[in-house]
C-alpha positions as CSV (number, residue, x, y, z in Angstrom):
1,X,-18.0,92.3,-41.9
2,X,-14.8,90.3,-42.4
3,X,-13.7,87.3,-40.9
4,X,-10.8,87.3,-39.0
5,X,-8.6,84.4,-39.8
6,X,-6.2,83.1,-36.8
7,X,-2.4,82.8,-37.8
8,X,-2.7,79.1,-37.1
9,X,-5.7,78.6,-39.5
10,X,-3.7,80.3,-42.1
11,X,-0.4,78.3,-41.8
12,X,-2.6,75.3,-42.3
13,X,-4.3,76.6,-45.4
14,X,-1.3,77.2,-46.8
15,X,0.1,73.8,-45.7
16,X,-2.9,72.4,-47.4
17,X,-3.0,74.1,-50.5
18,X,1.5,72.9,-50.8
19,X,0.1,69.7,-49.7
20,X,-2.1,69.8,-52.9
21,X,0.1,71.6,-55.3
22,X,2.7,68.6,-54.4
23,X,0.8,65.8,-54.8
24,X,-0.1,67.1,-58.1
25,X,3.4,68.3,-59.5
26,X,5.5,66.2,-57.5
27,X,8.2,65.0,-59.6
28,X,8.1,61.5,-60.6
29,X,5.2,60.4,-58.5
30,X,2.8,63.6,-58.9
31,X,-1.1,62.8,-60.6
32,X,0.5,64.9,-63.3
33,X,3.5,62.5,-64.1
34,X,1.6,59.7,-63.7
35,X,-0.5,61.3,-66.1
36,X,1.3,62.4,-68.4
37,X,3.4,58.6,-68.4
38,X,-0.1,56.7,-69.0
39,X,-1.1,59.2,-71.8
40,X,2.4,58.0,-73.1
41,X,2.4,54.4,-72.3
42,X,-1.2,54.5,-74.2
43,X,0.5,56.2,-77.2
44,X,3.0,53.7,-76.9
45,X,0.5,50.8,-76.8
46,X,-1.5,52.2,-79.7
47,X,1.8,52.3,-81.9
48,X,2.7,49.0,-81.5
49,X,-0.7,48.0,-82.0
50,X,-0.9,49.5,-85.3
51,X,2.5,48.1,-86.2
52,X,1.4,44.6,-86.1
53,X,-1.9,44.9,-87.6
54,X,0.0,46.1,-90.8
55,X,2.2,43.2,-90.2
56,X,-0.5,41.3,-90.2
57,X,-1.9,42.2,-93.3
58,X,1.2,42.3,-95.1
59,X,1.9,38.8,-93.8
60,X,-1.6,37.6,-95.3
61,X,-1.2,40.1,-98.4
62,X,-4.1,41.8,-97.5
63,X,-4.9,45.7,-98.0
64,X,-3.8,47.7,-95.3
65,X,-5.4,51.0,-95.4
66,X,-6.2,54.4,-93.3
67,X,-10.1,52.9,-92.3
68,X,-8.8,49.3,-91.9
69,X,-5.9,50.4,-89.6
70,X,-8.9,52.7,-87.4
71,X,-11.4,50.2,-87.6
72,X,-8.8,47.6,-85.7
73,X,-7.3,49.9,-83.6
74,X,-11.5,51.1,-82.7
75,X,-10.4,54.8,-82.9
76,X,-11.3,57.8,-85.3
77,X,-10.2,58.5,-89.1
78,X,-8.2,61.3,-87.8
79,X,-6.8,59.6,-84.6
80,X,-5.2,57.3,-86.8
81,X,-4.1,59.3,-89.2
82,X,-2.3,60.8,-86.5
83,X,-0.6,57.7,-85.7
84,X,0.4,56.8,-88.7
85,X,1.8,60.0,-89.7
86,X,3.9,59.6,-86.2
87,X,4.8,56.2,-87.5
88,X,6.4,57.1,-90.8
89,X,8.0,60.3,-89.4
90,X,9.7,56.8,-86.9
91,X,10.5,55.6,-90.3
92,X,8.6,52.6,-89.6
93,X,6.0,52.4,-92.2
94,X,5.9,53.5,-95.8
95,X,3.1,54.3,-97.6
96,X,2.1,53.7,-101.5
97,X,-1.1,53.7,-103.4
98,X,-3.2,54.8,-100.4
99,X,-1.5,51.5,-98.8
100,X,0.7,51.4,-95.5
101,X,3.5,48.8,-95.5
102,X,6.2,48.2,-93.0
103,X,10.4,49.2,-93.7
104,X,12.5,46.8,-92.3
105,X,12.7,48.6,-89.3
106,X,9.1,48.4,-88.6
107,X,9.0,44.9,-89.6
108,X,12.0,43.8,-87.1
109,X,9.7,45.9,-84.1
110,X,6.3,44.4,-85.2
111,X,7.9,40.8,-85.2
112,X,9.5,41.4,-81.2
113,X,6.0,42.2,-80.1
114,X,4.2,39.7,-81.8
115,X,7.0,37.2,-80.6
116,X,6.1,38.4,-76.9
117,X,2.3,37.6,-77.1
118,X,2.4,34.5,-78.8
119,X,5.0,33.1,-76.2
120,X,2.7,34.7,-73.5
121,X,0.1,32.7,-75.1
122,X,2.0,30.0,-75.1
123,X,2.8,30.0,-71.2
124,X,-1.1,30.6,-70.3
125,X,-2.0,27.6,-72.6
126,X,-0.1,25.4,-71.1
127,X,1.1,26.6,-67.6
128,X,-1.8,27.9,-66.2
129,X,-5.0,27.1,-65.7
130,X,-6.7,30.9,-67.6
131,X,-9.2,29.9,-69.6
132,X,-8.8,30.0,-73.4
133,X,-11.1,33.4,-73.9
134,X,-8.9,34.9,-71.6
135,X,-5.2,34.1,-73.1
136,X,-5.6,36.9,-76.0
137,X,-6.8,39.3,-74.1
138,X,-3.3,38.6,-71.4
139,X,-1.1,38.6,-73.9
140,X,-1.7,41.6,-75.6
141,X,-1.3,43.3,-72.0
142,X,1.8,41.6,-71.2
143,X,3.0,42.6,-74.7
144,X,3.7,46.1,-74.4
145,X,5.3,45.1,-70.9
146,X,7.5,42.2,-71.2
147,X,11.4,42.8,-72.3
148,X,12.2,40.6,-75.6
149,X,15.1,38.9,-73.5
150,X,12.3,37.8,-70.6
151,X,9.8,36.8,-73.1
152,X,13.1,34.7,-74.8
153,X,13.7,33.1,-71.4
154,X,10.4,31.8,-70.9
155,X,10.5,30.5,-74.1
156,X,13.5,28.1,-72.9
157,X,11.9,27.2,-70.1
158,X,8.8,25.6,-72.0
159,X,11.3,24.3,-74.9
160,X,11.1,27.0,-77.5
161,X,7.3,26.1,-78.9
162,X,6.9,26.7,-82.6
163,X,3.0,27.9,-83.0
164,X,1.1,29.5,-80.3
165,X,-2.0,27.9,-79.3
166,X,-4.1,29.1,-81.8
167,X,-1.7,27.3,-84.5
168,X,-0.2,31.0,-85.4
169,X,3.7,30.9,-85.8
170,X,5.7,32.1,-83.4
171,X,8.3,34.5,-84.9
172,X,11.9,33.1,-84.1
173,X,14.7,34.9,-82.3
174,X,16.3,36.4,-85.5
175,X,13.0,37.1,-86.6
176,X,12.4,34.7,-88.7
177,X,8.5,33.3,-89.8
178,X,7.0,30.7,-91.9
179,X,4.7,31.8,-95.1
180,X,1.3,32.0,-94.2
181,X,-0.4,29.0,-95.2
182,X,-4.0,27.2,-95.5
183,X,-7.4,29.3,-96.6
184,X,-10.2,30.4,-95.1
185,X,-13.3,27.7,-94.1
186,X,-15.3,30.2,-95.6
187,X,-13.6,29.5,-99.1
188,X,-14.3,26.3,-99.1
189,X,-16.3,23.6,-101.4
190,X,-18.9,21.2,-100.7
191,X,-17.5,18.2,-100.0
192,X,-14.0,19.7,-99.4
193,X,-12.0,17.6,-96.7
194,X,-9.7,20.0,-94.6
195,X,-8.0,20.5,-91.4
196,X,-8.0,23.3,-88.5
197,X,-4.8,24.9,-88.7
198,X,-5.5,28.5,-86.9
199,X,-8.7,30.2,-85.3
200,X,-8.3,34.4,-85.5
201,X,-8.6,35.4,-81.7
202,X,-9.9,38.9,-83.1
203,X,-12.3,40.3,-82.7
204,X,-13.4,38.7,-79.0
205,X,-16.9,38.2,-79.4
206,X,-16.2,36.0,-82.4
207,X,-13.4,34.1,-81.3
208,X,-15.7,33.5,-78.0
209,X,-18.6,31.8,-80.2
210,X,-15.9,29.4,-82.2
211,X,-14.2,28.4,-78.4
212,X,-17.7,27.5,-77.5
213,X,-18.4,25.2,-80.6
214,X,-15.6,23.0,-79.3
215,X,-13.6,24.3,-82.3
216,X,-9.5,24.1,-82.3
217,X,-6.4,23.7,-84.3
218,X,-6.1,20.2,-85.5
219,X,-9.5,19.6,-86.1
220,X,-10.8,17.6,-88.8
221,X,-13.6,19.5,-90.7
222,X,-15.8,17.9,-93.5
223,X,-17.6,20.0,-96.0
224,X,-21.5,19.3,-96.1
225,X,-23.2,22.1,-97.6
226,X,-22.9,25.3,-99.1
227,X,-25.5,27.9,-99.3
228,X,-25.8,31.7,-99.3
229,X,-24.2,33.3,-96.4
230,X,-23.5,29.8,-94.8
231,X,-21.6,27.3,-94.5
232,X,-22.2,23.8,-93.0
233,X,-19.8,21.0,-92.0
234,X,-18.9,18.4,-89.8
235,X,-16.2,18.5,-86.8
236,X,-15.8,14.8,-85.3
237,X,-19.0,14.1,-86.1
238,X,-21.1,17.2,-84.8
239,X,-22.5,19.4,-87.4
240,X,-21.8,22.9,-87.6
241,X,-23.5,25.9,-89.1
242,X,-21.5,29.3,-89.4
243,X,-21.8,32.0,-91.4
244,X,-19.2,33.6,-93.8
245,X,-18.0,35.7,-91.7
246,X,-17.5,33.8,-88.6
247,X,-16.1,31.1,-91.1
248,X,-13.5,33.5,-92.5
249,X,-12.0,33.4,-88.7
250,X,-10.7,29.7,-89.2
251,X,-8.1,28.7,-91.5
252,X,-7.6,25.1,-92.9
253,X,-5.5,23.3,-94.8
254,X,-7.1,21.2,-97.7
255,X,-6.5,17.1,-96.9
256,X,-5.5,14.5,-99.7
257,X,-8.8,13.3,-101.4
258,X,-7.8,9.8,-100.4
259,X,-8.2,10.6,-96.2
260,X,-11.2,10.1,-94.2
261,X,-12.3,12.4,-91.6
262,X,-11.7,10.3,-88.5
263,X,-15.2,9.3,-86.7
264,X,-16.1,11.3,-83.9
265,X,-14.0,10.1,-80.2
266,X,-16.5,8.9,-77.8
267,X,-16.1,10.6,-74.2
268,X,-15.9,9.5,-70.6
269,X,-19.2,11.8,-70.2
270,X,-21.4,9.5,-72.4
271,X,-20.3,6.6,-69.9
272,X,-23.4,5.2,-68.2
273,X,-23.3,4.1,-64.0
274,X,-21.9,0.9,-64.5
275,X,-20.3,0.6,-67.6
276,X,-16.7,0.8,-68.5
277,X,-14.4,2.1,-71.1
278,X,-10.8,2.5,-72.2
279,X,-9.0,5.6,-72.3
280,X,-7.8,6.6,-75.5
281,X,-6.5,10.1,-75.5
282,X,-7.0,13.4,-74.2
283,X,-8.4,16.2,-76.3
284,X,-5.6,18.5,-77.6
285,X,-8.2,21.3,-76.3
286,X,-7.5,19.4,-73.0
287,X,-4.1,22.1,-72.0
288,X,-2.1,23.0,-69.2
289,X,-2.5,22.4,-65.3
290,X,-6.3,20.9,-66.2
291,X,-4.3,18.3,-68.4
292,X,-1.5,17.3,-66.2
293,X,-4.0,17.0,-63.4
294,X,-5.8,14.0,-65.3
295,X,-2.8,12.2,-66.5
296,X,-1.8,12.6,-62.3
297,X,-5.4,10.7,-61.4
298,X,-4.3,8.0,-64.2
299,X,-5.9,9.2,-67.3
300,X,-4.0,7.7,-70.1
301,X,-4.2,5.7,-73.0
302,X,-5.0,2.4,-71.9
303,X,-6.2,2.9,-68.7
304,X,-9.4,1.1,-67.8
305,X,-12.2,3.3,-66.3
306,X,-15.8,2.6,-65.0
307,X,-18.9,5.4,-63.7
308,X,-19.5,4.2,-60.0
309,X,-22.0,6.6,-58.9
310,X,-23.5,10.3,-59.5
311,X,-23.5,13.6,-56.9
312,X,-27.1,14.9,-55.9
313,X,-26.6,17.5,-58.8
314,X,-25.3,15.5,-61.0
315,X,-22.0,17.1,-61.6
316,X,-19.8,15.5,-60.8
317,X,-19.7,11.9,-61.3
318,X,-17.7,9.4,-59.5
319,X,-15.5,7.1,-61.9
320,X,-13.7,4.1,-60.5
321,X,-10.1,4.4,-61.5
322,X,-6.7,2.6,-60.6
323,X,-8.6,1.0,-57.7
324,X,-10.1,4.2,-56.6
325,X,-12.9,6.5,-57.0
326,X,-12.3,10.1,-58.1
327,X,-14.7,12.7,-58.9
328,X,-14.6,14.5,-62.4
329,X,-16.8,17.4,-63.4
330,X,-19.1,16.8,-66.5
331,X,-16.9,19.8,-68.0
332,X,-13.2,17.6,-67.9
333,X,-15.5,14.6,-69.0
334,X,-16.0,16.0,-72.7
335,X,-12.2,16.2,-73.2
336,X,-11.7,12.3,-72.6
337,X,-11.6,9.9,-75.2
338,X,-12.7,6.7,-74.5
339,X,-14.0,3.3,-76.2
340,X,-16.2,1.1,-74.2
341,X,-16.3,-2.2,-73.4
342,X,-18.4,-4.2,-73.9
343,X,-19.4,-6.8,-71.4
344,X,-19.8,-10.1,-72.0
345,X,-23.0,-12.3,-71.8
346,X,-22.6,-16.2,-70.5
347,X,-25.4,-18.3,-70.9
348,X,-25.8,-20.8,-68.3
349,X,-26.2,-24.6,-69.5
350,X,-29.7,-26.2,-69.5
């Protein structure tokens, strides 16, 4: 037996199936435009991606082939030979020997992106307060978003930096970049004196282990031992063990045999209650509103500081500072320099 269906149930079935059929082919703002501009977009990102990964392996003359460009990009064989077929039929890569290499076209489009996430960088580095495992990872969002002209803007506002904070060049305006200098740690010889000029953000998980060793550009690294697999050294005075391949992630410049690795800076967190020290620096890993926000509570070289007391859990600590007492967590305490004073012992006379 059928079921009789009422006019007015029927006009709002049909409402309800136009009311469906719009929101999915709705022009502009249907699920099937917005689909069909993220499958784009991710095209898009995937593109550029590839473009500067054979920038960057042209720029370290390294080989740049089909399995090295899938294993960056973490996609199939085939995906990417997809993509780099779509990228030559752009006329923006070339390929010979089994090797892809950029034309000058490529080159001038790889160099406007990286230019937009190292300025990115730049800004969370020294702007914000992001923490450092979190500015790569920004950036190469804000890459594929970002206008050149918006990304040169912010560059004026924070005085046209030079190297990114993970000592990588920033591309210039006419595209213009240094040669790639310094070695890898890994390459190095016992005894080798050297200094931290970059530390590869990729891939995450060993950039994360290298931010957590208290490891950064401008570091001074001494050489102690080589062995298979390993290498071991010394970073203002802590020793550290990596292996090759986390090594290979840090590049350093070789010092003049005749320099000294400086000693290792004492810090405000191996200040006892009572004692007092003289600031001597912040650490350059010490960047943006976290270091501004010192210097405002009076730390600066030359400042005298003294532990006054120590919080239930004992983080933080209270320091006596400028004539008053501000509380600084053992985390901050690590990136200030200090050198104690000693206080003086009178005898009385007998």
């Amino acid at each position: 037996m059928l079921l009789a269906i009422s006019p007015g149930s029927s006009l709002l079935i049909g409402l309800g199936v136009l009311a469906l059929l719009l929101w999915f082919f709705w022009p502009k703002r249907g699920l099937l435009s917005k689909w069909t501009r993220s499958s784009m977009n991710t095209q898009r990102v995937l593109l550029e991606d590839a473009l500067k990964f054979v920038f960057d392996c042209e720029y370290k003359n390294a080989p740049c082939g089909l399995n090295s460009v899938a294993g960056n990009l973490n996609i199939s064989t085939d995906k990417a030979a997809k993509l780099l077929d779509r990228l030559r039929d752009m006329g923006l890569i070339d390929m010979k020997n089994q090797q892809f290499e950029l034309t000058d076209t490529g080159r001038s489009y790889a160099l406007r992106i990286i230019r937009v996430h190292r300025i990115w960088e730049r800004y969370l580095a020294d702007e914000t307060s992001l923490g450092e495992r979190e500015w790569h990872g920004e950036a190469d969002y804000k890459e594929h978003l970002m206008s050149i002209e918006a990304a040169n803007k912010l560059a004026e506002q924070m005085g046209n930096p030079v190297f990114d904070p993970h000592g990588d060049p920033i591309p210039s305006k006419k595209g213009e970049l240094p040669d790639h200098r310094g070695q890898a740690l890994s390459s190095l010889q016992e005894g080798d004196i050297a200094r931290i000029v970059h530390i590869e953000d990729e891939p995450p998980a060993i950039y994360e282990q290298l931010v957590a060793l208290g490891l950064y550009p401008g570091m001074e690294v001494y050489v102690l031992d080589i062995t298979e697999g390993k290498i071991t050294f010394a970073a203002e005075g802590e020793e550290c063990i990596l292996t090759s391949l986390f090594a290979s992630s840090i590049t350093v410049e070789l010092m003049p045999e005749k320099e000294e690795v400086k000693p290792k800076n004492e810090v405000l967190s191996s200040l006892k209650i009572g004692e007092k020290a003289r600031i001597t620096g912040l650490s350059p890993n010490c960047r943006g509103q976290q270091r501004r926000r010192l210097m405002d509570l009076g730390i600066v070289p030359g400042t005298i500081i003294s532990a006054e007391m120590q919080s239930a859990s004992g983080d933080p600590i209270g320091y006596r500072i400028l004539g008053a007492t501000i509380a600084i967590r053992k985390s901050q305490t690590q990136l200030i320099f200090i050198e104690k004073i000693k206080e003086e012992v009178h005898e009385s006379a007998t």
